[in-house]
Every structure is written in structure tokens, then in C-alpha cells.
C-alpha positions as CSV (number, residue, x, y, z in Angstrom):
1,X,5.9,11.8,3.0
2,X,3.2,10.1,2.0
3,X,0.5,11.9,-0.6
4,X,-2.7,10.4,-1.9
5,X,-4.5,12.7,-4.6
6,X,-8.5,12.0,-5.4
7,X,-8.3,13.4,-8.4
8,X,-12.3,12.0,-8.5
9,X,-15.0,10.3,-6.7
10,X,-16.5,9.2,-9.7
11,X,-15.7,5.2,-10.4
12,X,-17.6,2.8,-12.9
13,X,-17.6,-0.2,-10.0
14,X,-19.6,-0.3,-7.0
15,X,-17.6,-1.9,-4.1
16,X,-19.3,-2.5,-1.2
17,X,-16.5,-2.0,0.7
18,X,-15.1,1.6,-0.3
19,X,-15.1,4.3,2.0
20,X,-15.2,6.9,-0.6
21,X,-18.3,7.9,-1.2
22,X,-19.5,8.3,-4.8
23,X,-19.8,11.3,-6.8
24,X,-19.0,12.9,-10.2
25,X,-16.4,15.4,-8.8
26,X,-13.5,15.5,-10.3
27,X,-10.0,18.0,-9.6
28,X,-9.5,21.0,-11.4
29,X,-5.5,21.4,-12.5
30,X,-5.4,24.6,-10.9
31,X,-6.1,23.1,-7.7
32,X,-3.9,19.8,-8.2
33,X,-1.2,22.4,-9.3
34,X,-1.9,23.9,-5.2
35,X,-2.0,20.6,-4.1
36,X,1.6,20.1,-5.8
37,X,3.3,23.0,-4.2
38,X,2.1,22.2,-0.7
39,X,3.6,18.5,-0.7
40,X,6.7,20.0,-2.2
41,X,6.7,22.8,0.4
42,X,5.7,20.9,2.9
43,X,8.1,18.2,2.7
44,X,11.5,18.5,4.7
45,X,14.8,17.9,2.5
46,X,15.8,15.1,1.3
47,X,12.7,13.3,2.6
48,X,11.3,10.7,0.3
49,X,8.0,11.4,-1.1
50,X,5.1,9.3,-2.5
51,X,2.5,11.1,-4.8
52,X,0.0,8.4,-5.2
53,X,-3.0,9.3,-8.1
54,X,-6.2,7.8,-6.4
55,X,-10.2,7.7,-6.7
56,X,-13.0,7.0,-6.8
57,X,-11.3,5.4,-10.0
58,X,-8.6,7.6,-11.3
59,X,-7.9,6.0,-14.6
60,X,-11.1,7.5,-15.6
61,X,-9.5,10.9,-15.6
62,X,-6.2,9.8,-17.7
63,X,-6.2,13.2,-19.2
64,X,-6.1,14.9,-16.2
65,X,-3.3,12.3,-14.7
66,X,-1.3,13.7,-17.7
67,X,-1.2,17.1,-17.2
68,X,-0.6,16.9,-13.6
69,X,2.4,14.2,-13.9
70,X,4.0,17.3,-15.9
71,X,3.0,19.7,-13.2
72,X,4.8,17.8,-11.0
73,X,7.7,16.5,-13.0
74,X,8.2,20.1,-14.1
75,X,7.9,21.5,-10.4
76,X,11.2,23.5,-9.5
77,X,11.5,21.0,-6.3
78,X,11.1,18.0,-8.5
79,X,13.7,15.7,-7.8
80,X,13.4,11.9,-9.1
81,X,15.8,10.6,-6.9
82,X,13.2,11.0,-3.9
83,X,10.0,11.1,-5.8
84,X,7.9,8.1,-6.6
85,X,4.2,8.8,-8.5
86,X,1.8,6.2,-8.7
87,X,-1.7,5.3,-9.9
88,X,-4.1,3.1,-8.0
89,X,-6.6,1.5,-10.2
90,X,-9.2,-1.4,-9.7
91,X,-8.3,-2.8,-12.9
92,X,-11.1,-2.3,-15.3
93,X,-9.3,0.1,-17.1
94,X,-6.2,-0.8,-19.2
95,X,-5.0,0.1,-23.0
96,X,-1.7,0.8,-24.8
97,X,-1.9,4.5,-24.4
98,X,-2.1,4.2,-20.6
99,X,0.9,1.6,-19.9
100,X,2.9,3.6,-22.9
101,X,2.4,6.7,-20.5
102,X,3.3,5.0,-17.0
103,X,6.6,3.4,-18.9
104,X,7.9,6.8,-20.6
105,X,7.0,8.6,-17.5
106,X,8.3,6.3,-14.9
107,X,5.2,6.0,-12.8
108,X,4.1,3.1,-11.0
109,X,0.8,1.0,-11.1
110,X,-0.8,-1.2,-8.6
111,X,-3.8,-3.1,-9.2
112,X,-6.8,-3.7,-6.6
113,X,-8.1,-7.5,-7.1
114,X,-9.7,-9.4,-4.0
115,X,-8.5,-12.8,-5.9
116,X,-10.0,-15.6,-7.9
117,X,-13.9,-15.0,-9.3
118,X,-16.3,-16.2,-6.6
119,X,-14.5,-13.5,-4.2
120,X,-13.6,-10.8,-6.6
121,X,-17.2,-10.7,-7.3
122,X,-19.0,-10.7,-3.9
123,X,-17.5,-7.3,-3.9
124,X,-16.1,-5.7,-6.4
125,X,-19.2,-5.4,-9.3
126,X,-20.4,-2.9,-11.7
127,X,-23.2,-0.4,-10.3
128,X,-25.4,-2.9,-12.8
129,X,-24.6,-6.1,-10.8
130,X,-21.9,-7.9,-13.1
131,X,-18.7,-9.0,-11.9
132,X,-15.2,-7.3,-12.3
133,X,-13.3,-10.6,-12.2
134,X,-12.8,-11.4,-15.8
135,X,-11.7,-7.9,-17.2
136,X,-9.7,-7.4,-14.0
137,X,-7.7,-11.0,-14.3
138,X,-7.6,-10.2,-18.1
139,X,-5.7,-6.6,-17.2
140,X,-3.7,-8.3,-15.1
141,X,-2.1,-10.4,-17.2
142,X,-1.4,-7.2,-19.4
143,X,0.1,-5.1,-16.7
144,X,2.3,-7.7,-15.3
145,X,4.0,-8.2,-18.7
146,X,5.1,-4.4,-18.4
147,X,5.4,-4.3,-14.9
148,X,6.4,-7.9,-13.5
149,X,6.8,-6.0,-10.2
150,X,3.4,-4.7,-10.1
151,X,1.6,-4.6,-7.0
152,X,-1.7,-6.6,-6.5
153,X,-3.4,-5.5,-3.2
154,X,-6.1,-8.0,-2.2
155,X,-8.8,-7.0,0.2
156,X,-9.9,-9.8,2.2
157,X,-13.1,-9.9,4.6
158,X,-15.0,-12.1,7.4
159,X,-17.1,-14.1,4.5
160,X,-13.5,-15.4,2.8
161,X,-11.0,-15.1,5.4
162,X,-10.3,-18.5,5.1
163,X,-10.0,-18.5,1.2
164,X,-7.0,-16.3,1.7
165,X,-4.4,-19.4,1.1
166,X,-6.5,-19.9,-2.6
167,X,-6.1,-16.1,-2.8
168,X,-2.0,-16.7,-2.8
169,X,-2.4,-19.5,-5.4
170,X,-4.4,-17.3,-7.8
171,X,-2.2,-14.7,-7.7
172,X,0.6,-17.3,-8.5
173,X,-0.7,-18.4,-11.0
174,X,-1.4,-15.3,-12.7
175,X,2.5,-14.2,-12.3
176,X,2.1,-12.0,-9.8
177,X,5.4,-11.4,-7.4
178,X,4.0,-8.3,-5.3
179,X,0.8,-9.1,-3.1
180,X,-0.3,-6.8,-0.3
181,X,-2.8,-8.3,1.8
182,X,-5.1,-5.9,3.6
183,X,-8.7,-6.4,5.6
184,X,-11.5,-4.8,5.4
185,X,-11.0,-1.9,7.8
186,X,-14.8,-1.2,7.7
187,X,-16.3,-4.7,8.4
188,X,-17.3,-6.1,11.2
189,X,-15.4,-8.7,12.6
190,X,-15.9,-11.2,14.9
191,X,-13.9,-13.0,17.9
192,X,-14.5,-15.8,15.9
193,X,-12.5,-14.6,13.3
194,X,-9.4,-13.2,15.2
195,X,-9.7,-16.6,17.2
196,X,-9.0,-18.7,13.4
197,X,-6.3,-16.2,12.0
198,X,-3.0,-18.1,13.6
199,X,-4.4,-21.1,11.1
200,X,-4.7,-19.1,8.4
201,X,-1.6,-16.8,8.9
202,X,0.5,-19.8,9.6
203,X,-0.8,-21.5,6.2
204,X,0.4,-18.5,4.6
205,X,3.8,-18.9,6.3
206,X,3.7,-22.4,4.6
207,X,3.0,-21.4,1.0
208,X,5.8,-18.4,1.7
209,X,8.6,-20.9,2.5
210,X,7.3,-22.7,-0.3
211,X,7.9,-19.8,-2.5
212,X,11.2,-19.8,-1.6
213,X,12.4,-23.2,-1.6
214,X,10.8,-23.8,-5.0
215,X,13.4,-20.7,-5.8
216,X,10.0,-18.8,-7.0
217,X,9.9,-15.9,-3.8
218,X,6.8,-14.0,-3.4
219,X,6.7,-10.7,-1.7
220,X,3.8,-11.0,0.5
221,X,3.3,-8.2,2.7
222,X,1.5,-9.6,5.9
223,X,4.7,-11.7,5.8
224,X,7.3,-10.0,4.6
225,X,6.8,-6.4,6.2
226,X,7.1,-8.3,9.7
227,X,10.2,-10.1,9.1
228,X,11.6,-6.9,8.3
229,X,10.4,-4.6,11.0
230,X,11.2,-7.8,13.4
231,X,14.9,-8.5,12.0
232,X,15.2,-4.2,12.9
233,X,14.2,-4.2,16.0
234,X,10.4,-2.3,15.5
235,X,8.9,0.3,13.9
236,X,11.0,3.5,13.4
237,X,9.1,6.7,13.8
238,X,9.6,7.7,10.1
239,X,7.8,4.0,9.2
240,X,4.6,4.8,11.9
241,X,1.4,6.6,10.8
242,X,2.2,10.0,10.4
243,X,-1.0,11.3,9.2
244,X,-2.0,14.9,8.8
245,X,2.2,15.7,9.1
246,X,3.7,13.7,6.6
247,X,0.9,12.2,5.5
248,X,-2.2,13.4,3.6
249,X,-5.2,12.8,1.5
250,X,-6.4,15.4,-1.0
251,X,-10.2,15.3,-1.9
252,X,-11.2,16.3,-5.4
253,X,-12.6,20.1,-4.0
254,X,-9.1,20.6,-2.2
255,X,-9.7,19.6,0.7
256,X,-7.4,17.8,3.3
257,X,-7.5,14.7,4.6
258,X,-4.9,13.2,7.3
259,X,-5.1,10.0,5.6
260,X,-7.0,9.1,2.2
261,X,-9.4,6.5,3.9
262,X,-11.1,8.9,5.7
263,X,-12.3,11.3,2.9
264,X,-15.3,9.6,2.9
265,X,-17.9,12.0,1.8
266,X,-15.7,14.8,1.4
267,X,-18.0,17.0,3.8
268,X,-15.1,19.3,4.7
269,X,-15.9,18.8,8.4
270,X,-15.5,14.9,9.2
271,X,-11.8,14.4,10.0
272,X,-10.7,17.5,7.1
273,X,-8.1,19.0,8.4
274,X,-7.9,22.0,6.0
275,X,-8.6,23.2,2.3
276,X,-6.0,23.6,-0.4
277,X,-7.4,26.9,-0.9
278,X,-7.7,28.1,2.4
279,X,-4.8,26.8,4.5
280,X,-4.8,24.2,7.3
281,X,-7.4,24.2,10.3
282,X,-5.5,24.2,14.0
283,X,-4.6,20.6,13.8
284,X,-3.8,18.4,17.2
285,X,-0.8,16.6,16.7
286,X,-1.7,14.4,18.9
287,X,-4.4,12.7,18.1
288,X,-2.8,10.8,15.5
289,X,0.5,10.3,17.6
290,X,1.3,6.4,18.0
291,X,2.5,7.4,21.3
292,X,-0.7,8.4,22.6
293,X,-2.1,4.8,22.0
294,X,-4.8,4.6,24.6
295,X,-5.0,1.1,25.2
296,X,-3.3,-0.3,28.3
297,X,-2.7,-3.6,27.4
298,X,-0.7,-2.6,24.1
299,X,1.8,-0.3,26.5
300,X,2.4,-3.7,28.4
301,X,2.8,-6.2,25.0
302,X,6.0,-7.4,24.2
303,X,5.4,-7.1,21.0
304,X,4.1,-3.7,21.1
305,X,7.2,-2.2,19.0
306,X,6.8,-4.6,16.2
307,X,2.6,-4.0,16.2
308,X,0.5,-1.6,13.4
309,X,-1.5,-0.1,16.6
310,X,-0.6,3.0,15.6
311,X,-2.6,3.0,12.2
312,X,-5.0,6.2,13.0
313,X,-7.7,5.2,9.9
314,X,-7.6,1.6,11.0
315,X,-8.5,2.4,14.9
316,X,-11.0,5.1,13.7
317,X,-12.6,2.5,11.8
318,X,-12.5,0.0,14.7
319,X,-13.1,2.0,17.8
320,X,-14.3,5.6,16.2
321,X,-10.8,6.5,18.1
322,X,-8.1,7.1,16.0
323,X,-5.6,6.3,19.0
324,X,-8.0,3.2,20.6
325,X,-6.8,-0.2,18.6
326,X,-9.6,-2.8,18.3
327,X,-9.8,-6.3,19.3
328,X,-9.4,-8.1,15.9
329,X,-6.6,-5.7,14.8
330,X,-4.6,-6.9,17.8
331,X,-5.7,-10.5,16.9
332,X,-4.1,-10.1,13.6
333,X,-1.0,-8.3,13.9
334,X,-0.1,-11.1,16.8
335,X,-0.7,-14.0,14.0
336,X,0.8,-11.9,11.6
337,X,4.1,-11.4,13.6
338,X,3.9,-15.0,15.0
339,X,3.6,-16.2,11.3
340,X,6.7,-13.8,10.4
341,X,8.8,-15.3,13.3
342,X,8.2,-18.8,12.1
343,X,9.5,-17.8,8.7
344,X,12.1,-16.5,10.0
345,X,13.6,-19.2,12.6
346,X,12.8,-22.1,9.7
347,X,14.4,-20.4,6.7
348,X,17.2,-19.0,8.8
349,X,18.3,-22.6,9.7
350,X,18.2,-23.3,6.0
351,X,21.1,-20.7,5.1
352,X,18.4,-17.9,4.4
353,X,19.7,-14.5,5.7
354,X,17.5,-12.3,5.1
355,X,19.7,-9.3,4.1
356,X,17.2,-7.7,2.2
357,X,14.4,-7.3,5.0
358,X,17.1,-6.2,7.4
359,X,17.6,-3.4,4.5
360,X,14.1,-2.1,4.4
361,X,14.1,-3.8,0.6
362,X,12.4,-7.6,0.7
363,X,11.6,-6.9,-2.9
364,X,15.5,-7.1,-4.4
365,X,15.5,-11.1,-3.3
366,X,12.3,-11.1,-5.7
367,X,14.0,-9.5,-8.3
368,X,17.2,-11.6,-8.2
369,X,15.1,-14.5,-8.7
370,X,13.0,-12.9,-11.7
371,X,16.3,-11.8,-13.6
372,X,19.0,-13.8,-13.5
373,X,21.9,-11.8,-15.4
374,X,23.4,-8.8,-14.8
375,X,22.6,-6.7,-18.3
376,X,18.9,-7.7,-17.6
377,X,19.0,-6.2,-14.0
378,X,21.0,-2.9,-15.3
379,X,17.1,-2.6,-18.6
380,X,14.4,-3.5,-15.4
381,X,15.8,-1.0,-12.5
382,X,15.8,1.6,-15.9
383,X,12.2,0.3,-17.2
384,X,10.6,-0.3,-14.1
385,X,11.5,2.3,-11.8
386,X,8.3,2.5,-9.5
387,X,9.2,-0.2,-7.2
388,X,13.1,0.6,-7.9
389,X,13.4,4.1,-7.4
390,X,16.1,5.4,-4.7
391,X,17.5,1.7,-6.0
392,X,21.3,2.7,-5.8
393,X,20.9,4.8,-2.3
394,X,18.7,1.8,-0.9
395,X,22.0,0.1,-2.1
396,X,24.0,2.0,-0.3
397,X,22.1,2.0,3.0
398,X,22.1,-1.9,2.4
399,X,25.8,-1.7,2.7
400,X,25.8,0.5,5.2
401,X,23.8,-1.6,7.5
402,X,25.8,-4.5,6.8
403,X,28.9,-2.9,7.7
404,X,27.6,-1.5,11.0
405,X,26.2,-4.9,12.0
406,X,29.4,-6.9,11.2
């Protein structure tokens, strides 16, 4: 179950980019305390649950992130084995106080950054003009020595699709491990674009093996989330968008959102789905079932069942249809499961064997290369729990897969 709280829709950048509108609202407890109760309620047992603190810029409410990390740690349902909490941020923000706080409680931190200056600052600027790139790289640095499994996700467009390959490098050099690659949903692409992704994709398949020959893996998630959902045979349900059932977005006023990219302006009408306060409107099911995928070609693909076409905010965004995948969506997951494939068959005749993908957990052959001994490993899955937790039962299912494939 996937939860994504805007705790505000206030943020000190102005990205041209974000689909949440801009305003100074910002949660009350009482209704992030409701908001609590009806992920825990809602969630079946032992299902795994993501509480993710988002924005507008949520760091700007640290107070409030506080109080409602003891709300939910303190909530009779609580269970740390299957619940992860994380804050988004866009990386402006960053003192002692705040990565004391994510260490002690055990709460995760990803970073937006589009990559190196000249891209990071086409779009992500103060309201005033200024570029983000400097404090952002500088906060980087800082939260990677914390968290050296941090997540960086990097939001590429049309204008510097083809600087994504630089994009990689800058993030290498910075230290980064964790880099999650996503496009701009809301721009608009061209069939030039989808017609130059294989390049692209397959340079990133380059620098990837690279990565791992040099003994240096990355986790990069156009990459890496392919190999894994190839080497399993496709997309389990549980893994599809399951927005507005298992998956939610909660606007700063309560309301609720199947999926946090589409809270837009918070206008309660648009895609809201119910009110924390209220209860939940009649809600179709179906309309954000990946079965009903309306396009005919996709039902014919063969590679249909390791595809994204069933991201619901993505084909809104695309097609105004939440079940209707667009053109350059289908252009990308093909180069992005083509580039996966090539990984695969060259590293695979190099001894590589990719137990970790087949396991659902890329990330471990990342973390074996990062920390080396054994007492090390024991003081990072206790300190940096975030992208660890469930660690010993993802162990376990590891092992269990292993068994049932020999």
C-alpha cells in the first residue's frame, strides 16, 4: 500500500514542471492523525505499507513531520516490520536537526535533482529566477554521507533527453548509488523523441555494465526495475498501479487522491475520490484497472506483461485517459526493456546472475559492493533502515525463490 501525504502546497522553488499547484495550505494534525487511521484501516494484514511525507515542499513543515512520525509510530497498528516512512524533498533544505531526526527515527530521504547545473536549472529555480543547483548538489553531498543509499530521482524532459548519459556521470560523481530516472509526465513529447530513445537507453545500458565491471554497481531504475520484472516473468498484480485501492494521495484539506500526481489544484472535484472527513465518493474500480487498458495494440505486444501501460497518472497525462497509454510512453518502455535485455544477455555471459533482481532487491548487490565486511553490513541495515526495511523477510523470500527455482 502505497501513501503519499501533502502535508503542504506551499514550496520555496518554482518548477515548471510540478503538477501541484501552489498554495500556502498546509495539514492540520487532526486531519493527518485521520489520514493515519484510514491507511492503517484500510490496509489488509500483513501488507507492506509506504507512508511517503510529500509537497509542495514538505521540509518546510519539519515540525509538523514530527508530530505526525509519532502519530504514526505510536498508532496501535504500527508495525515496523511492514512500515516504511519517507520524506521527499527537492533538496534546498538540509541541517543537523533534520538528518538527526530521519536517523533516530528511521525514516527515509530521497532527493529530487534533474542532474548537473545547466539542467537542474532550466527547471528547478526559485520563484525569483536563481537556480537550485548549487544548494541542491551541496545537500547532496551531506545526505549521502548519512544515507549512502539515498535516492536521487532525476526528472528528465524533451530539451535534455539526450544529456541523460551526463546526467549518470554527475550523479557518479557526486556518490550517488540510487538514481531513479523519471520523464516529465506533463510535457509534450515528440515522435522525434521516442524515435532517439533506443540510443540513449542503450548508452545507459553501457555506462550500467560499466558500473559493474569497474566493481562500482549503480542502481539505476530504468535499468534495473526491467531486468527484474523480465528475469520474473512480468508485472505481478501487487507491483501494477493500484491507485485509489492501495494507493492514495492525501491533499493538505483531506482530500483523496488515487494517486499524488493528480492532486493538482486540490479542487475536491478533478480526479478526488473522497475527503478524510467525509468518507470516499462511489469509486469505479475500473477505471484505474491495468486490465481495462484500452489500447489494442498493447493486448497484442509481446512485451505487454513486462510494460508500465498500466500507470493511471502517466496515461491521464498522455491521453486524458487514465486506461489509454500514449505514443512516447510505449516508445520508452520498449527501449527501456530492450536496454534491460541487453544487460542482461551480456552480463549473464560474464558469470553475472542476477539473484538479487530475481528477488525483487537489485539494491543488496549495491550494498555488497559499498560494505565489504560483515560487522559493517550488521551498523548500515540498523542505521539505514529506509531502503533496508523488511531486509531479513526480503532475505527470506530471496531464499525461498532460490530454492523453488533450483
Amino acid at each position: 500500500m502505497k501513501c503519499a501525504i501533502a502535508i503542504t502546497q506551499n514550496c520555496n522553488l518554482a518548477c515548471d514542471y510540478c503538477y501541484i499547484d501552489k498554495e500556502n495550505n498546509v495539514m492540520t494534525l487532526t486531519t493527518a492523525k485521520k489520514i493515519i487511521d484510514f491507511i492503517f484501516n484500510k490496509s489488509q494484514e500483513n501488507e507492506e505499507i509506504e507512508i511517503g511525507f510529500f509537497g509542495g515542499e514538505p521540509l518546510l513543515e519539519f515540525n509538523l513531520i514530527k508530530k505526525i512520525t509519532d502519530v504514526i509510530h505510536n498508532h496501535p497498528s504500527y508495525d515496523s516490520a511492514r512500515t516504511e516512512v519517507s520524506v521527499v524533498t527537492n533538496g534546498t533544505i538540509m541541517s543537523n536537526e533534520i538528518i538527526d531526526f530521519l536517523e533516530q527515527k528511521k525514516i527515509g530521504i530521497g532527493i529530487s535533482c534533474d542532474g548537473p547545473s545547466r539542467i537542474q536549472d532550466s527547471h528547478r529555480r526559485f520563484p525569483d529566477g536563481r537556480g537550485s543547483s548549487k544548494i541542491v548538489e551541496k545537500n547532496i553531498k551531506k545526505a549521502i554521507h548519512h544515507f549512502p543509499f539515498m535516492p536521487v530521482n532525476s526528472v528528465f524532459s524533451p530539451e535534455n533527453l539526450d544529456s541523460l548519459p551526463d546526467v549518470i556521470d554527475y550523479f557518479d560523481n557526486l556518490g550517488v548509488k540510487n538514481i531513479y530516472l523519471n520523464h516529465n509526465i506533463s510535457a509534450d513529447w515528440s515522435e522525434k523523441d521516442a524515435i532517439i530513445l533506443p540510443k540513449i537507453f542503450n548508452s545507459l545500458a553501457e555506462k550500467y555494465m560499466g558500473f559493474y565491471k569497474n566493481e562500482d554497481p549503480k542502481y539505476i531504475s530504468i535499468i534495473d526495475s526491467k531486468i527484474a520484472v523480465i528475469l520474473r516473468g512480468g508485472y505481478k498484480p501487487q507491483e501494477m498501479c493500484r491507485m485509489g485501492l492501495h494507493e492514495f494521495g492525501f491533499a493538505p484539506t483531506g482530500n483523496i487522491y488515487p494517486c499524488e500526481r493528480l492532486i493538482g489544484s486540490d479542487d475536491g472535484i478533478r480526479h478526488c475520490i473522497g475527503n478524510i472527513n467525509i468518507g470516499m465518493k462511489t469509486y469505479n474500480a475500473s477505471l484505474t484497472d491495468p486490465n481495462f487498458v484500452t489500447n489494442e495494440e498493447c493486448q497484442e505486444c509481446t512485451l505487454n506483461k513486462y510494460c508500465m501501460n498500466w500507470c493511471g497518472c502517466t496515461n491521464y497525462y498522455s491521453t486524458k485517459n487514465y486506461n489509454r497509454v500514449g505514443p512516447f510512453t510505449c516508445a520508452l518502455e520498449k527501449a527501456a526493456i530492450s536496454a534491460a535485455y541487453k544487460v542482461i544477455n551480456t552480463l549473464s555471459e560474464e558469470g553475472l546472475h542476477f539473484s538479487d533482481h530475481l528477488a525483487g532487491t537489485p539494491l543488496m548487490s549495491i550494498i555488497g559492493e559499498v560494505v565489504k565486511d560483515k560487522k559493517r553490513i550488521l551498523n548500515c541495515l540498523h542505521r539505514y533502515t529506509y531502503h533496508l526495511t523488511g531486509f531479513v523477510n526480503k532475505l527470506n523470500k530471496l531464499y525461498m525463490i532460490k530454492y523453488e527455482f533450483i
